[in-house]
N, C-alpha and C positions, 0 to 999 in steps of 0.2 A: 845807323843801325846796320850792321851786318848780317849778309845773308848767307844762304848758302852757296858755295863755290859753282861754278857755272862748270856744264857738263862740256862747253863747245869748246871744240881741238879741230883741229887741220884733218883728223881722222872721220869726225863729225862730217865736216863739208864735204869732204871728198865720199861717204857715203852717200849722202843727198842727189851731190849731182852724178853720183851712177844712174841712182836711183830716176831720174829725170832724162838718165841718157837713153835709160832703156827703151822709153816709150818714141812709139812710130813718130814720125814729124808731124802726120794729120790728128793726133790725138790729143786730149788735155788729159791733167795729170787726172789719174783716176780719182785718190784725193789728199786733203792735207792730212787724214786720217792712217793713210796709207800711205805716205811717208816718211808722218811721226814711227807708227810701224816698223819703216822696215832700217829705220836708222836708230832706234833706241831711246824716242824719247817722246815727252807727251805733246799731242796736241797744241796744246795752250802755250808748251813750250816753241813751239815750230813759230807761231803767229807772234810772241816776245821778240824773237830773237828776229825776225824779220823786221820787227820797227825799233830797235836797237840799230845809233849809228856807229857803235864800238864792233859792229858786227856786219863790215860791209860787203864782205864776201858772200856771206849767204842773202845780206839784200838784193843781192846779185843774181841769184837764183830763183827771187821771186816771181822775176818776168814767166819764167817758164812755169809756174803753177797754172796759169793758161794756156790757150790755144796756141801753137808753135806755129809760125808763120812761114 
């Protein structure tokens, strides 16, 4: 069954982790709400494509959804 074509690009990632760069080092991400938000896409999308291994780049980014150490 096919679906519909996946929105994530090299443009995607590199939105995300601005978006991740931006916050102080003692902060966590405010949320995955906010930055479905501010990169264009939904939620539910954000949590997919994290347990997705075709998509290792941005499982890459999930460390930082938490507390920065």
């Amino acid at each position: 069954m096919a679906g519909r074509p996946t929105d994530y690009t090299p443009e995607i990632l590199a939105k995300a982790q601005g978006y991740l760069d931006m916050l102080p080092e003692d902060e966590v991400v405010h949320s995955i709400a906010g930055l479905a938000l501010f990169v264009g896409i939904s939620r539910d999308t954000v949590y997919d494509w994290s347990k997705q291994e075709d998509k290792q780049e941005f499982l890459k980014l999930k460390p930082n959804w938490q507390k920065k150490s």
